[in-house]
N, CA, C and O of each residue as an XYZ file, in Angstrom:
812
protein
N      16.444     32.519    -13.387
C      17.577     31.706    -12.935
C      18.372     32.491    -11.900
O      18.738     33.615    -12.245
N      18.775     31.954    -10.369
C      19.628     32.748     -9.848
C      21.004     32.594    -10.182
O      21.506     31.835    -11.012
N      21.596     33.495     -9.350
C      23.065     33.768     -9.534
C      23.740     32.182     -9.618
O      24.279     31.719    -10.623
N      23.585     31.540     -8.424
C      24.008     29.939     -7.782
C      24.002     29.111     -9.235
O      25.046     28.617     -9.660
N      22.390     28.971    -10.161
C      22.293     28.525    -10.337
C      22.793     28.613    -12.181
O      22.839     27.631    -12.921
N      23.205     30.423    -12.690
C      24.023     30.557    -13.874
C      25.622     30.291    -13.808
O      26.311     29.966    -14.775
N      26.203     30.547    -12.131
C      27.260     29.895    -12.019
C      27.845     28.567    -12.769
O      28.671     28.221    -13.614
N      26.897     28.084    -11.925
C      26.872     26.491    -12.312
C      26.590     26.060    -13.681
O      27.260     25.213    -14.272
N      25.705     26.590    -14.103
C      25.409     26.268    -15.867
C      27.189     26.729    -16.420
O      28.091     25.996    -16.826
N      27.152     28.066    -16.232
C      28.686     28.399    -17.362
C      29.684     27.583    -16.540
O      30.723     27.502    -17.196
N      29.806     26.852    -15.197
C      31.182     25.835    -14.971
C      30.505     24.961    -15.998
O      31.167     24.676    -16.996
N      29.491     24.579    -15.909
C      29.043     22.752    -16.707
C      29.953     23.566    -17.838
O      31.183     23.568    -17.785
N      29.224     24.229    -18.827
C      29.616     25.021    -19.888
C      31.348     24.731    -20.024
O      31.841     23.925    -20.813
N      31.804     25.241    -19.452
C      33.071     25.675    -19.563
C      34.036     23.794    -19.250
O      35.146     23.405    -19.614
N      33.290     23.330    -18.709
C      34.009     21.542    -18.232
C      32.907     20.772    -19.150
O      33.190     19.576    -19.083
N      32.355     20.865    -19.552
C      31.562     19.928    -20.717
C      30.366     19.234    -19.923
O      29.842     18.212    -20.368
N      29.914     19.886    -18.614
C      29.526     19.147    -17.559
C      29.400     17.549    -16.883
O      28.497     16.777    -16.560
N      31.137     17.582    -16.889
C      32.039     16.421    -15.963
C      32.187     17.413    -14.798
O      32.373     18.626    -14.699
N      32.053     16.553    -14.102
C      32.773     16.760    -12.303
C      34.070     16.979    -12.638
O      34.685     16.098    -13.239
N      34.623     18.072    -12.333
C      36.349     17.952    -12.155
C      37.100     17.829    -10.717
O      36.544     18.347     -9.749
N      37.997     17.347    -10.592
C      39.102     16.512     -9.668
C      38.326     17.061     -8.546
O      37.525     16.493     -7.804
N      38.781     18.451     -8.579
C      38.514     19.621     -7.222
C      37.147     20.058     -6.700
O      36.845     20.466     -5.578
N      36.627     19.930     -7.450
C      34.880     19.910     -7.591
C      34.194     19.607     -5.977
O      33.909     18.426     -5.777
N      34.017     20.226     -5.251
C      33.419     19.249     -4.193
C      31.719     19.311     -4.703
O      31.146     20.194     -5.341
N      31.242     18.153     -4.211
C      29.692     17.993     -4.635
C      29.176     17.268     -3.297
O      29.561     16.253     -2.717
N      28.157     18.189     -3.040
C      27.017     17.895     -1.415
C      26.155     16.988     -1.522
O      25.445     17.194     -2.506
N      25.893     16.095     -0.975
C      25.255     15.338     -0.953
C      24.767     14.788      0.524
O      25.506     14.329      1.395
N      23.335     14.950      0.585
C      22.902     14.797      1.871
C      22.143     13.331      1.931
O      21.253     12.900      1.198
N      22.943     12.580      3.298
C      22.324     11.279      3.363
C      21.227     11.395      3.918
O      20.962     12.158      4.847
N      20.387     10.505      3.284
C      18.470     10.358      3.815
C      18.736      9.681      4.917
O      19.367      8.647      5.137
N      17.840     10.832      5.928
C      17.717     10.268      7.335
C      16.674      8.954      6.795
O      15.886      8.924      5.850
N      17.076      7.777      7.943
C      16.647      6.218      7.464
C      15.518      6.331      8.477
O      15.927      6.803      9.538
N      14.253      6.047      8.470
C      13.205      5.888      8.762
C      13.392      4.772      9.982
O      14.132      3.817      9.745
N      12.832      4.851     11.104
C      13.312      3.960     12.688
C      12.924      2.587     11.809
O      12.388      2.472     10.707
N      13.359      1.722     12.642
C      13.204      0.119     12.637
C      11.827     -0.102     13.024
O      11.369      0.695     13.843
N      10.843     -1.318     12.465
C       9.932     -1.685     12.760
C      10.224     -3.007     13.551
O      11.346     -3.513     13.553
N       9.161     -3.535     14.220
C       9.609     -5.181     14.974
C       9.777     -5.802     13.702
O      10.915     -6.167     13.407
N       8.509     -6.052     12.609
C       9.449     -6.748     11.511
C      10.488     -6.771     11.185
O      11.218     -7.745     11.002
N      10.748     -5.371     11.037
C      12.873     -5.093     10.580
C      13.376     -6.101     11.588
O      14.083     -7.041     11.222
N      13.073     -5.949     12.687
C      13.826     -6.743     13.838
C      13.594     -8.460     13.423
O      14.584     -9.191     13.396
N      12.386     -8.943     13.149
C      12.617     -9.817     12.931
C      13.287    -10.559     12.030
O      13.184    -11.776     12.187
N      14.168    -10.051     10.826
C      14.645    -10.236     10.200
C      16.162    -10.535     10.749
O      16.913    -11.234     10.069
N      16.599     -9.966     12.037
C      18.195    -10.132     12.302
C      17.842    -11.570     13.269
O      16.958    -11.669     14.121
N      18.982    -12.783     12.770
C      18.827    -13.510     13.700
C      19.822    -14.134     14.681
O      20.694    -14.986     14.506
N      19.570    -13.698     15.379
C      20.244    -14.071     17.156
C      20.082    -14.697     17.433
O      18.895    -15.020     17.488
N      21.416    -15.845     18.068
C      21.071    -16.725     18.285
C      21.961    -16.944     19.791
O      22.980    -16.297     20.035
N      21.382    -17.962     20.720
C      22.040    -18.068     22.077
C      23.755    -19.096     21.442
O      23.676    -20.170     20.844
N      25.171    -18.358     21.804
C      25.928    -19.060     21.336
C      26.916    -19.829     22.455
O      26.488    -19.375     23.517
N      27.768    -20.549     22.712
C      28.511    -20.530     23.934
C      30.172    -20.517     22.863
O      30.553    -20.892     21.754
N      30.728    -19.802     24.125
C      32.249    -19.440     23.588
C      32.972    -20.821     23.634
O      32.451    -21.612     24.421
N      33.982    -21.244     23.006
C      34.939    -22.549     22.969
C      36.236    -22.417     23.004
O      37.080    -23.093     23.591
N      36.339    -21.467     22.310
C      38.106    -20.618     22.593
C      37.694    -18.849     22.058
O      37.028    -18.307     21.175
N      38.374    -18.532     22.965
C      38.739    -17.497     22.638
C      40.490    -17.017     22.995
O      41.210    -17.544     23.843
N      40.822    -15.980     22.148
C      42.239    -15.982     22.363
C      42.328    -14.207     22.106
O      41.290    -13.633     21.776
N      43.525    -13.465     22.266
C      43.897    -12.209     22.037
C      44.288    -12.124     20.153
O      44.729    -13.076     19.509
N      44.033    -10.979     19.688
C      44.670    -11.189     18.291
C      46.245    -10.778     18.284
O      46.826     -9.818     18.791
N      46.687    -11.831     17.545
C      48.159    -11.343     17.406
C      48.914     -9.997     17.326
O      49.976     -9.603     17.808
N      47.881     -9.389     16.465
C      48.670     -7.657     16.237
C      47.725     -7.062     16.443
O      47.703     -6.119     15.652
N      46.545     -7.055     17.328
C      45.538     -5.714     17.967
C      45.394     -5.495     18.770
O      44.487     -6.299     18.988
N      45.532     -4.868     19.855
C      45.150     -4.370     21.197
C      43.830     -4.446     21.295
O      43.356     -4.511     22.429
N      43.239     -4.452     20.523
C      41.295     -4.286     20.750
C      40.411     -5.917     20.643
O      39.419     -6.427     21.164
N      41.392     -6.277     19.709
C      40.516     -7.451     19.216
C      40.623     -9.015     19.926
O      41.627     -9.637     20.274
N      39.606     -9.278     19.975
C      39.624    -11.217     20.392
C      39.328    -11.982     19.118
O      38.545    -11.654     18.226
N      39.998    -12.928     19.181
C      39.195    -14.113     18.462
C      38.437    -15.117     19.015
O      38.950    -15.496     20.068
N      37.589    -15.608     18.783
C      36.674    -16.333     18.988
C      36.128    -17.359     18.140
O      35.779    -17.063     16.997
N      35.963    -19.115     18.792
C      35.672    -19.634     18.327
C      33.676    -20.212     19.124
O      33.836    -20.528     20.303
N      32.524    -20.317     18.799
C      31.590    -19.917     19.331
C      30.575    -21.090     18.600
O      30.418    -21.078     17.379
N      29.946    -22.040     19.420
C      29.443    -22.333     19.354
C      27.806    -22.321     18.884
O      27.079    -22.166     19.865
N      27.050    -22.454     17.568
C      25.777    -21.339     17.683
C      25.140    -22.297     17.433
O      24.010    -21.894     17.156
N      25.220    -24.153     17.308
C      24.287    -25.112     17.719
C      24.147    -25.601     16.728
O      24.405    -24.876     15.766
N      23.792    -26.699     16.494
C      23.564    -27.910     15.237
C      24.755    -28.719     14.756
O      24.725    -29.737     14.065
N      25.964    -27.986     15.321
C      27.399    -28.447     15.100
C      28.329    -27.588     14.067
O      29.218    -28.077     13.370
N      27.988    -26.346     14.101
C      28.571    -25.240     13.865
C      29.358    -24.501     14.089
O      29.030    -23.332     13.886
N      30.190    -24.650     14.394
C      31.721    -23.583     15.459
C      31.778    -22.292     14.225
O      32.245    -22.523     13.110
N      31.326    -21.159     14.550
C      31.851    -19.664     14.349
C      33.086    -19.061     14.743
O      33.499    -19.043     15.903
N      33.817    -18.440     13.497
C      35.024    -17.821     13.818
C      34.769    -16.564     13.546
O      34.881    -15.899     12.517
N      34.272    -16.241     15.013
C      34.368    -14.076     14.654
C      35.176    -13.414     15.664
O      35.357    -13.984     16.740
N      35.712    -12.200     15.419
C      36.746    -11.192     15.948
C      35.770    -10.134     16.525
O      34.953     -9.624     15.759
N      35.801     -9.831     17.629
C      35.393     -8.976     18.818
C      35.871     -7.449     19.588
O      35.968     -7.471     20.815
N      36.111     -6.372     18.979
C      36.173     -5.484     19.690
C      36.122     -5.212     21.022
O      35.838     -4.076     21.402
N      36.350     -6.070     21.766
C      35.962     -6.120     23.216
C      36.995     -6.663     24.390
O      36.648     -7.145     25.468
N      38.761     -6.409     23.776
C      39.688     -6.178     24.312
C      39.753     -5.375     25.704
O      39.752     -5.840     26.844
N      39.802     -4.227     25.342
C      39.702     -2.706     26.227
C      38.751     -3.241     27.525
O      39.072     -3.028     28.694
N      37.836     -3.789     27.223
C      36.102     -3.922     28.200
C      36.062     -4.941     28.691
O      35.702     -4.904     29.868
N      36.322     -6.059     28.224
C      36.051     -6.998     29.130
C      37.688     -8.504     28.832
O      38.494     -8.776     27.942
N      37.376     -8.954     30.051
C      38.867     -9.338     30.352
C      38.699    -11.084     29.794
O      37.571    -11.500     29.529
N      39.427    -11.631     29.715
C      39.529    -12.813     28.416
C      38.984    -13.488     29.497
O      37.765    -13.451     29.326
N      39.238    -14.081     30.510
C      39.059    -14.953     31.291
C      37.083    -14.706     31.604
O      36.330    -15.463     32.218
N      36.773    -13.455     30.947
C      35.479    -13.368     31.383
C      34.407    -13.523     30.006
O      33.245    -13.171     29.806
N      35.663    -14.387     29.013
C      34.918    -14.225     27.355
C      34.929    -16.135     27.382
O      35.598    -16.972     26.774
N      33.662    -16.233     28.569
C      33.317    -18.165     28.650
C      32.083    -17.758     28.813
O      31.659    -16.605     28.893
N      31.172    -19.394     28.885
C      30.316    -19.273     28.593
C      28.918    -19.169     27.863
O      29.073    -19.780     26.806
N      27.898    -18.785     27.913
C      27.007    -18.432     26.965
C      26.435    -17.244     26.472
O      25.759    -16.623     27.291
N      26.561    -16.642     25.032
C      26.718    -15.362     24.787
C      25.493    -15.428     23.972
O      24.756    -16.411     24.043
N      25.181    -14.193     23.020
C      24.439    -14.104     21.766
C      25.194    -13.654     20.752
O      26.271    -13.064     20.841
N      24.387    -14.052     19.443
C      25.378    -13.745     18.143
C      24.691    -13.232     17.250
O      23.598    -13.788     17.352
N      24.651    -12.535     16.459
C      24.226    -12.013     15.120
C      24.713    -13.255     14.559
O      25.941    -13.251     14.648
N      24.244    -14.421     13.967
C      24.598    -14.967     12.941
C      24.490    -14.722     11.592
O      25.297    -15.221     10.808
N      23.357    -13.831     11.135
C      23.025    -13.881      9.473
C      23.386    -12.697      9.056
O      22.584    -12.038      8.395
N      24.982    -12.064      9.435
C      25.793    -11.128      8.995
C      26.515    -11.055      7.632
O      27.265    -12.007      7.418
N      26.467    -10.456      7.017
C      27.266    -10.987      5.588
C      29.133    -10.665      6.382
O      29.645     -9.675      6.904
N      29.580    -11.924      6.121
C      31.235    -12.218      6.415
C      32.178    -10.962      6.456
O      31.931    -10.118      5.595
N      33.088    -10.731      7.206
C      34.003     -9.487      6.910
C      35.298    -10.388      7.523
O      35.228    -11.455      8.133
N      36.319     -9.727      7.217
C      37.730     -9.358      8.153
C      37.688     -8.479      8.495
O      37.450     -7.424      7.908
N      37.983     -8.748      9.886
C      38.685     -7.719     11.159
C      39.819     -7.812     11.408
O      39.971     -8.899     11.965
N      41.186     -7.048     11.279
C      42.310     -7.613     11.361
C      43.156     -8.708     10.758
O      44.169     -9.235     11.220
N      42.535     -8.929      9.656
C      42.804     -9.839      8.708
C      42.617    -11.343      9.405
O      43.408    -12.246      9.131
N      41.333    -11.568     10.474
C      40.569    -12.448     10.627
C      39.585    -12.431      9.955
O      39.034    -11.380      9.629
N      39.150    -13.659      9.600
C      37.345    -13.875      9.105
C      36.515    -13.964     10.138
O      36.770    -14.745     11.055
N      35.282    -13.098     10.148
C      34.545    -13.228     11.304
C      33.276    -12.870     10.788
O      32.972    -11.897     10.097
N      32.477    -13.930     11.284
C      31.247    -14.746     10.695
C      30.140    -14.219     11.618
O      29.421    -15.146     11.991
N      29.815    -13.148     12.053
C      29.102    -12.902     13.019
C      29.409    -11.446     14.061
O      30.311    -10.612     14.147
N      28.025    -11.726     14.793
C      28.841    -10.187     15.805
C      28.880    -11.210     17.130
O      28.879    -12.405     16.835
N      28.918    -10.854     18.660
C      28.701    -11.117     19.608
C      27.714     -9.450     20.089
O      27.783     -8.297     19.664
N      27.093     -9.948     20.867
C      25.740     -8.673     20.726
C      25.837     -7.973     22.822
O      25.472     -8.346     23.937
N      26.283     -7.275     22.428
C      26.737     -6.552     24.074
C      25.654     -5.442     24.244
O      24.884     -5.035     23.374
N      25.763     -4.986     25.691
C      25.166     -3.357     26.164
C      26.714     -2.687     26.157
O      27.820     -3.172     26.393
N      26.209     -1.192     25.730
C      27.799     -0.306     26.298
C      26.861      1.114     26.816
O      25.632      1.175     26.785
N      27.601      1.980     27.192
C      26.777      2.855     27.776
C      26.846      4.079     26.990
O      26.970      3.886     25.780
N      26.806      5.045     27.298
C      26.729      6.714     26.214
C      27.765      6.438     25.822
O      27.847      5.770     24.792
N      29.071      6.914     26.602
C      30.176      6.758     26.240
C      30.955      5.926     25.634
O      32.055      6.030     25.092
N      29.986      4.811     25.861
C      31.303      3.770     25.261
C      32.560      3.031     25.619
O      33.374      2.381     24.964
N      32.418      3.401     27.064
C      33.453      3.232     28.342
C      33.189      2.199     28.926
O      33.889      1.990     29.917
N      32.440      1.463     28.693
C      31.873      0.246     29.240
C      30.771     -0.599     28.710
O      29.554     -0.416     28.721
N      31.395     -1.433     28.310
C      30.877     -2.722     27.913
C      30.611     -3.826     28.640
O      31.316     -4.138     29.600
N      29.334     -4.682     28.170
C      28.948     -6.084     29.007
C      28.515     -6.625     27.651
O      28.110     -6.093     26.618
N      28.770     -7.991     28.067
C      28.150     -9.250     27.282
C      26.791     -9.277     27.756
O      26.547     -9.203     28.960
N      25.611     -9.410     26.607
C      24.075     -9.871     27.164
C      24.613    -10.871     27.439
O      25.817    -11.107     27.348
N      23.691    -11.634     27.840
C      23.938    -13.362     28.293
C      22.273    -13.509     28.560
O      21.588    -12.663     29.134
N      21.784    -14.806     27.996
C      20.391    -15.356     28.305
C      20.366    -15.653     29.496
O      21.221    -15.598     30.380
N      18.998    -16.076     29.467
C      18.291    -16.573     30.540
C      19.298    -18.076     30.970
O      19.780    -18.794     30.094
N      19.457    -18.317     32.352
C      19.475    -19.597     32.943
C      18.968    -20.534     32.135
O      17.864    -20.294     31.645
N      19.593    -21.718     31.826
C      19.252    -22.911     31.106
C      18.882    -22.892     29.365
O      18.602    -23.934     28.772
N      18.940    -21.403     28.609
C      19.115    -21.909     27.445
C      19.838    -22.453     26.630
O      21.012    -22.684     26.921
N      19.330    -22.781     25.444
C      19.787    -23.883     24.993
C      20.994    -23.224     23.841
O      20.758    -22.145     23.298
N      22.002    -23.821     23.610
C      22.897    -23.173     22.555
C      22.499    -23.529     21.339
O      22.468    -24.684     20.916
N      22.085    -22.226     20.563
C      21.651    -22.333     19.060
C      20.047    -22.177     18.992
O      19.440    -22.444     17.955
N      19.368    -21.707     20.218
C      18.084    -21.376     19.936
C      18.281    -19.811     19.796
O      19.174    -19.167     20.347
N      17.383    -19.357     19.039
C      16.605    -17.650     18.330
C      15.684    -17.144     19.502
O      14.671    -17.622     20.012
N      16.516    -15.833     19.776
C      15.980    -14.927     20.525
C      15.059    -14.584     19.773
O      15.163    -14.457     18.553
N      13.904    -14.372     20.541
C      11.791    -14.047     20.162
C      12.062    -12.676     20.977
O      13.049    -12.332     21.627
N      10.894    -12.043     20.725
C      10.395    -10.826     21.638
C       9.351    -11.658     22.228
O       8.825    -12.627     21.682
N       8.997    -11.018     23.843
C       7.916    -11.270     24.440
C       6.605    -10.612     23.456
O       6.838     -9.481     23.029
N       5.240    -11.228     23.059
C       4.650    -10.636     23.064
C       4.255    -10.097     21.195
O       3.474     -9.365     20.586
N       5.270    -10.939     20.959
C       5.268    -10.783     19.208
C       5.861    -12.518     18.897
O       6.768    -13.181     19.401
N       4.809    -12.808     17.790
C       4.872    -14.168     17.579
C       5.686    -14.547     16.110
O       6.026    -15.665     15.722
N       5.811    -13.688     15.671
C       6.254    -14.190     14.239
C       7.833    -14.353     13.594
O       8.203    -14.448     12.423
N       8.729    -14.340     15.103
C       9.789    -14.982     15.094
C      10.133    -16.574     15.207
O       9.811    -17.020     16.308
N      10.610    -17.367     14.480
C      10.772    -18.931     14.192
C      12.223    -19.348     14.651
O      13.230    -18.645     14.736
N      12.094    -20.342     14.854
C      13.415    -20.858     15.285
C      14.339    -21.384     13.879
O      15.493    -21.812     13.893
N      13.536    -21.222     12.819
C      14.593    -21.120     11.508
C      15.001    -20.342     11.071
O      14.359    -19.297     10.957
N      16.804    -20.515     10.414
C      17.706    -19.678     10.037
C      17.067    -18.437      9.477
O      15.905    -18.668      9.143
N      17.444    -17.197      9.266
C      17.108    -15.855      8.677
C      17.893    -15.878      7.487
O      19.078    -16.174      7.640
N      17.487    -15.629      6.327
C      18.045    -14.613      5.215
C      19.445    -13.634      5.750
O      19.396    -12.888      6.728
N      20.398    -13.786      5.066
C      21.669    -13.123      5.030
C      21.528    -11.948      5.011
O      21.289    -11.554      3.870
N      21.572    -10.939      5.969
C      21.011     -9.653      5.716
C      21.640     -8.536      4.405
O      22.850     -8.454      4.195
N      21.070     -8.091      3.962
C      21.633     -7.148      2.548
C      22.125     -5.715      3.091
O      21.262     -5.081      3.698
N      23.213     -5.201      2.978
C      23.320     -4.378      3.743
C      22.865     -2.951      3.266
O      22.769     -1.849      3.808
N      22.643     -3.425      2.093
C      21.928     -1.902      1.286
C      20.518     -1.774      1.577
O      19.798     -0.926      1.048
N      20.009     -2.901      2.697
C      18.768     -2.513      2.996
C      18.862     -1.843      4.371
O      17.792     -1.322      4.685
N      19.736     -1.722      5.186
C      20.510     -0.800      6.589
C      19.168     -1.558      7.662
O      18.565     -0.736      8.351
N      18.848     -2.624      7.758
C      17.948     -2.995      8.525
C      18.604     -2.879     10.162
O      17.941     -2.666     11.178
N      20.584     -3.154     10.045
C      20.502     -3.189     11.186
C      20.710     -1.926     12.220
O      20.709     -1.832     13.447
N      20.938     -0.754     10.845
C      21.385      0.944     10.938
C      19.917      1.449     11.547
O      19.978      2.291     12.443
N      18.648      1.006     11.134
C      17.135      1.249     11.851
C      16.785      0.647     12.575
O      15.667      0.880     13.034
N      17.600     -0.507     13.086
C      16.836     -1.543     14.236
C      17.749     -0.764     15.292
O      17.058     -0.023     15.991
N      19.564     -0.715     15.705
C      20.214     -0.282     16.791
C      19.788      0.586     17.305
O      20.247      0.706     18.441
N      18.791      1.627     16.921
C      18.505      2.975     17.768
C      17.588      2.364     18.881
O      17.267      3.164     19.760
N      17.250      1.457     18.965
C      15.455      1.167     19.260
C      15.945     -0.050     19.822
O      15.113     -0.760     20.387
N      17.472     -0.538     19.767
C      17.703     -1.837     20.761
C      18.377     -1.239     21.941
O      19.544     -0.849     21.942
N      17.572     -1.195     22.924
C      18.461     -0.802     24.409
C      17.795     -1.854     25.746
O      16.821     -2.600     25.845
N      18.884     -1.441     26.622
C      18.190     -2.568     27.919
C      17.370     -1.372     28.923
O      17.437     -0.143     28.933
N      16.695     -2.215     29.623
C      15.512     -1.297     30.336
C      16.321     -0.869     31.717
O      17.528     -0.887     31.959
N      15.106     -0.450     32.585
C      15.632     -0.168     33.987
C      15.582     -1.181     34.784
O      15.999     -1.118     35.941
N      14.974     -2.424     34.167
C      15.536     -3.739     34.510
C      16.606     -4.618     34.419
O      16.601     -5.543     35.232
N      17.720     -4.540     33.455
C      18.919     -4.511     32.825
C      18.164     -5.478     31.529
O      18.856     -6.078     30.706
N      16.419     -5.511     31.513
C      16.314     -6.417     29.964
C      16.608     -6.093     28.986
O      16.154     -5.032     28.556
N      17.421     -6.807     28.278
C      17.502     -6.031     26.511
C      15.873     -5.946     25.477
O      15.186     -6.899     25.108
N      15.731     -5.027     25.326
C      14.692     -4.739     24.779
C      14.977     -4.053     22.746
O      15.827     -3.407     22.134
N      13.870     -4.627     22.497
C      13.469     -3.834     21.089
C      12.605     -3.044     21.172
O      11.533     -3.629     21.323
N      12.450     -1.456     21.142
C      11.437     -1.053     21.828
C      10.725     -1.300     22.719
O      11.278     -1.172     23.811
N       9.302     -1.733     22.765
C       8.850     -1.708     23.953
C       8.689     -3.820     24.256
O       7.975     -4.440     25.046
N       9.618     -4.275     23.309
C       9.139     -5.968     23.318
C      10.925     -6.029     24.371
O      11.889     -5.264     24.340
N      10.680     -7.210     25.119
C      11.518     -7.704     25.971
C      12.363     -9.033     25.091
O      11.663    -10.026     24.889
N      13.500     -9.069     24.685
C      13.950    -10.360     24.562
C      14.031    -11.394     24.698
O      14.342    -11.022     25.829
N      14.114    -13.168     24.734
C      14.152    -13.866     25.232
C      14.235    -15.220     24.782
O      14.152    -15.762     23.680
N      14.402    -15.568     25.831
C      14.645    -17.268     24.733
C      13.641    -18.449     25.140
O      12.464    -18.105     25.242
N      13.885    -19.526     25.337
C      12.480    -20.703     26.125
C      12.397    -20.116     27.571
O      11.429    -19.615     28.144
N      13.514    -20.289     27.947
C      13.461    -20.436     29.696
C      13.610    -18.789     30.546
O      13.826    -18.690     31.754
N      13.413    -17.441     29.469
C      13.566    -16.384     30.343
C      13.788    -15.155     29.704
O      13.393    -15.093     28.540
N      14.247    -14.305     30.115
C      14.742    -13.157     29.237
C      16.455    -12.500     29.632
O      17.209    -12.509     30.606
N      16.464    -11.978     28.245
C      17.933    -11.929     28.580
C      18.660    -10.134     28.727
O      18.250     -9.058     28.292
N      19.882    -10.513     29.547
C      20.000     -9.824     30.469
C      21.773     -8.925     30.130
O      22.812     -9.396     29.666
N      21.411     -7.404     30.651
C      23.236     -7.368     31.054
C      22.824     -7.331     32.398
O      21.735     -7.292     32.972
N      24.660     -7.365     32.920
C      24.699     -7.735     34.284
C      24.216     -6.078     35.003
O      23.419     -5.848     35.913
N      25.014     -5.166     34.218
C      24.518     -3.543     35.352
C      24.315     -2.909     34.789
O      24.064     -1.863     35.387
N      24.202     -2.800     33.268
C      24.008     -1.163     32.241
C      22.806     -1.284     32.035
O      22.463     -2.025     31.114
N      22.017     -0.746     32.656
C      20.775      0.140     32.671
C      20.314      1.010     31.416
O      21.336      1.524     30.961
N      19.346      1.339     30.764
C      19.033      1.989     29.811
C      20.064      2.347     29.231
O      20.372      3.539     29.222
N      20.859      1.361     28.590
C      21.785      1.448     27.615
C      21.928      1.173     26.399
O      20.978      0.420     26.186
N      22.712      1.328     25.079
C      22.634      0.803     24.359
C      23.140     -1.165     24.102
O      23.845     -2.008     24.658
N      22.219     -1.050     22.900
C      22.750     -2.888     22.477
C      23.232     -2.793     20.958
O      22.534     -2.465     19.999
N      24.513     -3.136     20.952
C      25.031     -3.479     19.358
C      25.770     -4.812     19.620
O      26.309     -5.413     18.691
C-alpha cells in the first residue's frame, strides 16, 4: 500500500468513510468520443422564418423571438445574439434546432436554438440562412447521406451529449457551406450558407 493510499484509508478511518464538507474529491470528465453522421442525424433542423422579434426587457444580450418552423407552429425562443447582429437584420429565413428539451433564458421560455457561424473568437456572429426558395419547416439533409426524413426527431436527452459530439465537427467550409464533417448541408432547393465566416464554427 503506498503512502497516498494509507493516508486515505486512516481519513476514511477516522470520518467513518463520509466525504467531509472540506474534502475536495477529483474527478475527471470522460473525454466524449467525436460525433458520428448518425449522432447528427438525430438533431433536427429545421428551415424557420422570423415573425417578431423584439430586445429582452432586462438583457443586453438577448432577443426574443417569435419563429415560424411550419405546419402552423410559432416558436418562442431567446437568442444570444444582441452584441452581433442588429434587430432590423433578425427577418427573414433562419434555421432552428427544434427538438431541444425547453429552457429559460432570462426568465423567457425558449423552445429551440437559432443555429449561426461565429468565428475563434467569438467576435462575430452570422445567421446560416438556406438556400433561395426553401420552404419554412422543411429538415436540413446532408448532401450525400440519405437517412435523414422530413419527420419530427425524438427530443434530444441531454445525458446522451449528442449535441456536445456533433458541435466540434459542425463548421462552414472555404465555401461559406455549413458542413458536418465532410457532408454539406441543405435543404430541396440548395445548400445552406453564412454570408462571410469561412471555416468557422456552427452552434
Amino acid at each position: 500500500m503506498c503512502i497516498r493510499d494509507r493516508e486515505q484509508t486512516q481519513q476514511e478511518q477516522q470520518t467513518g468513510g463520509e466525504q467531509q464538507p472540506n474534502q475536495v474529491v477529483e474527478k475527471k470528465e470522460k473525454e466524449l468520443p467525436p460525433g458520428t453522421v448518425d449522432d447528427f442525424a438525430k438533431i433536427d433542423i429545421r428551415v424557420g422564418k422570423f415573425v417578431d422579434v423584439w430586445k429582452h426587457p432586462e438583457s443586453d444580450k438577448l432577443y426574443c423571438e417569435k419563429i415560424d418552423i411550419g405546419e402552423g407552429e410559432i416558436r418562442e425562443i431567446a437568442s444570444g445574439l444582441q452584441q452581433f447582429i442588429k434587430l432590423e437584420d433578425m427577418s427573414g429565413l433562419c434555421l432552428v434546432m427544434v427538438n431541444l428539451k425547453p429552457k429559460k433564458l432570462g426568465g423567457f421560455p425558449s423552445n429551440g436554438m437559432v443555429v449561426c457561424a461565429s468565428n475563434d473568437d467569438h467576435t462575430q456572429v452570422e445567421l446560416l440562412r438556406p438556400a433561395e426558395g426553401s420552404q419554412v419547416g422543411e429538415r436540413i439533409t446532408l448532401e450525400g447521406y440519405d437517412k435523414i426524413t422530413q419527420e419530427r426527431a425524438a427530443v434530444l436527452n441531454p445525458k446522451h451529449k449528442i449535441l456536445e459530439k456533433c458541435f466540434p465537427l459542425m463548421k462552414t467550409d472555404d465555401d461559406l457551406n455549413a458542413c458536418f464533417d465532410t457532408y454539406k448541408w441543405a435543404t430541396s432547393t440548395g445548400q445552406v450558407k453564412s454570408s462571410t465566416l469561412k471555416n468557422s464554427s456552427i452552434s
